[in-house]
C-alpha positions in Angstrom: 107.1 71.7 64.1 103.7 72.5 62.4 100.4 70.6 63.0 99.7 68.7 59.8 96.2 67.8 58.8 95.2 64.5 59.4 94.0 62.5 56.3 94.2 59.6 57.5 91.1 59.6 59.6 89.1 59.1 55.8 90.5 56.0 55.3 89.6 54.6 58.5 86.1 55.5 58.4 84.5 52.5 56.2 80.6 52.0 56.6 81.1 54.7 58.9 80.9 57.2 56.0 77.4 56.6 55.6 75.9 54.9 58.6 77.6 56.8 61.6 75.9 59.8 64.0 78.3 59.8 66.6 80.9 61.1 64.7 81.9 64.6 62.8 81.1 62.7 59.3 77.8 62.9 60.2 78.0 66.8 59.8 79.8 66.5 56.5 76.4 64.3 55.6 74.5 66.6 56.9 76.3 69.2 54.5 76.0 67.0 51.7 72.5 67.0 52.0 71.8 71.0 51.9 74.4 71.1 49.1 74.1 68.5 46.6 70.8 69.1 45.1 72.1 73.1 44.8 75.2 71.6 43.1 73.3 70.0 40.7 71.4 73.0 39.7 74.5 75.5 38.9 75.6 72.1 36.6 72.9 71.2 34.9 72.7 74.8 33.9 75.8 73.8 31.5 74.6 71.1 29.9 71.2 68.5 31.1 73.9 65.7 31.0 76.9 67.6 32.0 80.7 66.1 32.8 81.8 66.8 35.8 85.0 65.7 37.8 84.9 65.8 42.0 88.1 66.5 43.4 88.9 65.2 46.7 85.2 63.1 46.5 85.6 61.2 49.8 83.3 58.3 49.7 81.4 59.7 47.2 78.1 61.7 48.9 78.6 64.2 46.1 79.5 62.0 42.9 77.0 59.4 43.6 74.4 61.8 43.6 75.1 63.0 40.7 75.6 60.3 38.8 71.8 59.7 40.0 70.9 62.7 38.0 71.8 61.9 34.6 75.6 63.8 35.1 78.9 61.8 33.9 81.2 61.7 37.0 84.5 61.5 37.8 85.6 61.2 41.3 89.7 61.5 42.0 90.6 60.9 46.0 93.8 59.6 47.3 92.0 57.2 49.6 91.5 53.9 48.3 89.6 52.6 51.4 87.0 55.7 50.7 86.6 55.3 46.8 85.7 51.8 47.7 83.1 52.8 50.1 81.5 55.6 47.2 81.3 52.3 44.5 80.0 50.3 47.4 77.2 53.2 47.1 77.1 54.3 43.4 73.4 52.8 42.7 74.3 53.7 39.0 77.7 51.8 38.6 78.3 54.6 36.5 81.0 57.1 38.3 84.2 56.7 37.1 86.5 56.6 40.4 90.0 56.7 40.4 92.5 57.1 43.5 95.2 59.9 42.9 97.0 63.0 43.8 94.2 65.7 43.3 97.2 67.7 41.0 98.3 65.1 39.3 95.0 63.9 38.0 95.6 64.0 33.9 92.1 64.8 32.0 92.1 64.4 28.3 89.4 66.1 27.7 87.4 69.4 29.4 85.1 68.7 32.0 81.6 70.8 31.9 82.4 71.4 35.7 84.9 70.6 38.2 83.5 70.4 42.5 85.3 70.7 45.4 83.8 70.1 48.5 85.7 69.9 51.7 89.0 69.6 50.1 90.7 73.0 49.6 90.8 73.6 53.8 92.7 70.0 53.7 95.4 71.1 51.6 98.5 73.3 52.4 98.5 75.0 48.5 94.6 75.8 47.6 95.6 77.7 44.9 96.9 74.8 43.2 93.8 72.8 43.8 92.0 75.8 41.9 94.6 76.0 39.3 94.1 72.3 38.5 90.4 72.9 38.2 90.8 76.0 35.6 93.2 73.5 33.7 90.2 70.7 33.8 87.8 72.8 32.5 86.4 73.6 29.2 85.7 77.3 27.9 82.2 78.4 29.8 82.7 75.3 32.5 81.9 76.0 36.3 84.0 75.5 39.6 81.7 75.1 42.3 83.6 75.1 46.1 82.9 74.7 49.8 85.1 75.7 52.1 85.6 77.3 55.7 86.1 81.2 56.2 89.2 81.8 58.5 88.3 83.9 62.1 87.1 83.4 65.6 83.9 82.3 64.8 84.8 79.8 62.5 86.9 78.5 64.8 84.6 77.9 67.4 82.0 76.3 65.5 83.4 74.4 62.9 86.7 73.1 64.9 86.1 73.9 69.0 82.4 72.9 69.2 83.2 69.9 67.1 85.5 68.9 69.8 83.6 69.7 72.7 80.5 68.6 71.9 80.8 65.2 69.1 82.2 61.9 69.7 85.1 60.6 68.1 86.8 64.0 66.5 90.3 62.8 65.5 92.9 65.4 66.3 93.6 67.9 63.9 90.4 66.9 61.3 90.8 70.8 60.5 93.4 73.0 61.0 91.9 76.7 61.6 95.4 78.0 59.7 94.2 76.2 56.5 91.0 77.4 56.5 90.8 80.1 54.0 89.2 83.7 53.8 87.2 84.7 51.2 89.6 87.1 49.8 92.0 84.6 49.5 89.9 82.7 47.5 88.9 85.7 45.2 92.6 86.3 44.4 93.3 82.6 43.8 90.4 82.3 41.6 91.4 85.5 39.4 94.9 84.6 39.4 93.5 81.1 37.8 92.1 83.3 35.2 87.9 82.7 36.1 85.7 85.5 36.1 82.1 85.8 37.6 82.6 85.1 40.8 79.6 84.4 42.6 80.1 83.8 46.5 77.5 82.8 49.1 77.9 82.1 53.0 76.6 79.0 54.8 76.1 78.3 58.1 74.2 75.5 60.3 71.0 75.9 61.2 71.2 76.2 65.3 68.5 75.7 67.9 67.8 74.2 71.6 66.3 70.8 70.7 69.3 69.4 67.9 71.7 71.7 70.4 70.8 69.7 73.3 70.5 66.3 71.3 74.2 66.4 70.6 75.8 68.2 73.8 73.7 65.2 75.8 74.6 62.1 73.2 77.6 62.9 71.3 75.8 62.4 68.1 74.4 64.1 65.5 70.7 64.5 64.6 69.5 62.9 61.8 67.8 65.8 61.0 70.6 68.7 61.1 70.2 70.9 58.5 72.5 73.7 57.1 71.1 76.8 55.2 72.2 79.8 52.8 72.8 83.2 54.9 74.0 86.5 53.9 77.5 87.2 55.5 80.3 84.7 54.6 81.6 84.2 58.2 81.8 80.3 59.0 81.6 78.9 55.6 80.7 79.9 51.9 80.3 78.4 48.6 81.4 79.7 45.5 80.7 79.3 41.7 83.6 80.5 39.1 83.5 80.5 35.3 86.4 79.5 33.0 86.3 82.2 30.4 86.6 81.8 26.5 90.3 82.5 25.7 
């Protein structure tokens, strides 16, 4: 019998979301940081007040930082206990949360872009995760992704080293067979029907002294930083227009 991914863990988590080091949702904070404010540029290039809807938005490190910045969110997760934690920490009061299946989610209107961050390696059918997001979308609206390349490198960083080296990793938080290559993605993305295709590879930035800080503590610096490079090997982000028809 197959490993499933465990989803679970997200509902557990509580405070933990934003408060904990010792723990791998420290690096998805630490992701968040580099991200967000990038994420907000491709958007605002729609509109300076654009709508956007987060799919699988966690506790909100994404939505609620937008909201901040003058964009109209809507944040769908299946987890009640983590949407509470994301109102708990919407300082605008102004994201619209709501707890659903991620395909099931019924907009009545197109949204000026749709995110997904961390999601896409957590399901077993991506391509219906980016088929949901084309359906969202109004003509000239954005996807913007993050996920996790699929090969021996990724592996060991973003699922062994995890394990080896951070405190409290439940069992199977990833699953290296969901993880997803980028030529994968391309071919769900044109099979969607978006065009311009824009990919670019992320990696954590590595050296002795936040090395050493974990590998002796368990936790994660407060200062762990992730950064654009050139090859798409652990993880890449991606930005993917809905054509006119």
């Amino acid at each position: 019998m197959e490993s499933q991914i465990n989803t679970a863990v997200y509902s557990e988590l509580g405070e933990r979301w934003y408060k904990a080091d010792d723990d791998p949702i420290a690096l998805l904070r630490a992701e968040s940081r580099f991200r967000n404010p990038w994420v907000l540029q491709r958007v605002k290039e729609i509109s300076e007040a654009p709508a956007v809807l987060d799919l699988g938005c966690g506790a909100g490190f994404l939505s609620n930082f937008l909201a901040e910045n003058a964009c109209k969110v809507v944040g769908v997760d299946q987890s009640a206990e983590a949407l509470q934690v994301a109102e708990r920490y919407d300082s605008t009061g102004k994201v619209l949360y709501h707890k659903g299946d991620l395909l099931e989610y019924q907009s009545r209107e197109g949204f000026d872009a749709v995110t997904a961050m961390d999601i896409l390696e957590h399901v077993e059918r991506p391509e219906l995760l980016v088929e949901k997001a084309f359906q969202c979308l109004r003509p000239d609206g954005v996807f913007v992704f993050y996920t996790f390349n699929r090969n021996l490198l990724s592996y060991i960083l973003a699922i062994k080293a995890v394990e080896v080296f951070v405190s409290n990793v439940p069992e199977n938080l990833h699953l290296y067979d969901l993880f997803i290559k980028p030529g994968e993605m391309r071919h769900y993305l044109r099979n969607s029907g978006f065009e311009n295709l824009e990919f670019f590879g992320v990696q954590p930035k590595l050296n002795f002294q936040n090395m050493k800080h974990i590998a002796l503590t368990g936790s994660v610096p407060k200062d762990f930083e992730f950064q654009f490079c050139r090859r798409h090997l652990v993880a890449y982000m991606g930005v993917a227009v809905k054509p006119h028809d």
